[in-house]
N, C-alpha and C positions, 0 to 999 in steps of 0.2 A: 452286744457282746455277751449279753446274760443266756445266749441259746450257746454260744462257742463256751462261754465258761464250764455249764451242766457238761457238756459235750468231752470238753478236755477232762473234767472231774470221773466221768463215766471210764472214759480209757486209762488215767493213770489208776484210777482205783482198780481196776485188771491185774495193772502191774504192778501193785504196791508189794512188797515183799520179794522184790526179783531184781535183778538190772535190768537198767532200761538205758539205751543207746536213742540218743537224738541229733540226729545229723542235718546242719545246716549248707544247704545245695543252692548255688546261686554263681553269677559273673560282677564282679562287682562295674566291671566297664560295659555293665548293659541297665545302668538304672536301676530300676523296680527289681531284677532280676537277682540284685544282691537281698531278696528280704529276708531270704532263709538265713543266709549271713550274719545281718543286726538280728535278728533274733538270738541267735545260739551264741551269739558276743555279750548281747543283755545279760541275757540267762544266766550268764557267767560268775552274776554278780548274788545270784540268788541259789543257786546249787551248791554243797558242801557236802557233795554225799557220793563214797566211793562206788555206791552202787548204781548211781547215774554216771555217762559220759556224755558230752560234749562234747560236738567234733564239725569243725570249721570244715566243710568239705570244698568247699570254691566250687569248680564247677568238673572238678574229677571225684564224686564220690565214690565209685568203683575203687581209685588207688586207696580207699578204707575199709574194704572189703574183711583183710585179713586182721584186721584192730578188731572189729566188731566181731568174726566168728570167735577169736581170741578171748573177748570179752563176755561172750555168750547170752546176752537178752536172754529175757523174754519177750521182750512189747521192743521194739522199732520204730522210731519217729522222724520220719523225713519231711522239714520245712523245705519248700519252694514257695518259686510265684507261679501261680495258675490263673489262666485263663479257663474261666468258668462262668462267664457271662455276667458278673456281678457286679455292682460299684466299686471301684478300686478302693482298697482297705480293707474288704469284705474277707473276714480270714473262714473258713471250714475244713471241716475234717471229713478227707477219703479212705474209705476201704480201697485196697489196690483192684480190686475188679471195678469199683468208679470209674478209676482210671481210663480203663477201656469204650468209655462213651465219645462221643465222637462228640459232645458238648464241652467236653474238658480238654485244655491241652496244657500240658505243661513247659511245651517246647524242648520237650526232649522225653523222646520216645524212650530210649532206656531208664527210666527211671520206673518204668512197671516193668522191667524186665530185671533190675539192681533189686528192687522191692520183693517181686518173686523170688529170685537168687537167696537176698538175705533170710527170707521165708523158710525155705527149704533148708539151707545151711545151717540156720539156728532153732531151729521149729519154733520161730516166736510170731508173735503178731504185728505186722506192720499194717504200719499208717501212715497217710501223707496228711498233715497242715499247709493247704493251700490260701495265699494269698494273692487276692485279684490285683492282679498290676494296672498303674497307668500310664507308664510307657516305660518301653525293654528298648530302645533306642540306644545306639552307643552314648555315651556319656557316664559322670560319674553321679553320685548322689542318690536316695531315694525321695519320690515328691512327695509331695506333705501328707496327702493323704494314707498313701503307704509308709511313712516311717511313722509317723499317729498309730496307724495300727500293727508296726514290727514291734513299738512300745505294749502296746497292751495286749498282743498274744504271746510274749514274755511275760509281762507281768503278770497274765492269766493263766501261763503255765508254771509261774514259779512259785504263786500262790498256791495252787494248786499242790503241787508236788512239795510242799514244805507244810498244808496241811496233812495232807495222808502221811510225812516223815513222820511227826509230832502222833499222831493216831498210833503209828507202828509200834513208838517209843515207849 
């Protein structure tokens, strides 16, 4: 997690001094699928800052399209679960041209096409926080290994983003 921490630190430090929009993208009736989900519900607990959102997007990110132009970033961050060929729990961070490797899937092709969309619309920079699923099966629940680490890429982003607040202040 100390390679995803530096990582997360790199990108909000980008954004420090801006809004920053982080949208949590997932099914919660597909398992793993909800991680983006527990994340941006974590987070919930550790964000207090009107310059950050949070935004539970379920698995219609699109219908928050107009919040986010609304709200105007700069920096963009959309959790999912991706398949990335990793050990499940395994969290990383995409540039949206990542995206386009045919090593990556995120199971659902519109989300480099939502990612460019928001790109263009808000001239900010996005990103995907991908985390490797271990099973997108119907059911409910995240398995152990993945909610292990929906815990600690919240707590890695909330740390985060409440040091650089505190740096601002």
């Amino acid at each position: 997690m100390h390679e995803f921490e530096s990582d997360v630190s790199h990108l909000v430090g980008g954004c420090v001094g801006s809004n920053i929009a982080i949208l949590g993208i997932g099914n919660e009736l597909r398992r793993d699928d909800a991680v983006g989900l527990a994340v941006v519900d974590r987070l919930s607990f550790f964000v207090d800052d009107p310059s950050i959102v949070l935004l539970n997007c379920q698995n219609v990110p699109e219908n928050f399209t107009g919040y986010v132009k609304r709200f105007r970033p700069t920096c963009v961050v959309l959790i999912d679960a991706a398949d990335f060929g990793a050990v499940p729990g395994n969290a990383r961070i995409f540039q949206l041209n990542d995206l386009e490797s045919p090593e990556i899937t995120t199971h659902r092709a519109s989300l480099t096409m939502l990612g460019a969309y928001l790109q263009s619309e808000t001239n900010s920079s996005v990103f995907v926080i991908g985390i490797q699923p271990a099973d997108c099966d119907f059911g409910s629940g995240l398995s152990p290994s993945v909610r292990r680490a929906s815990v600690a890429v919240a707590d890695t982003i909330g740390t985060v983003l409440n040091r650089f607040r505190v740096k601002k202040g």
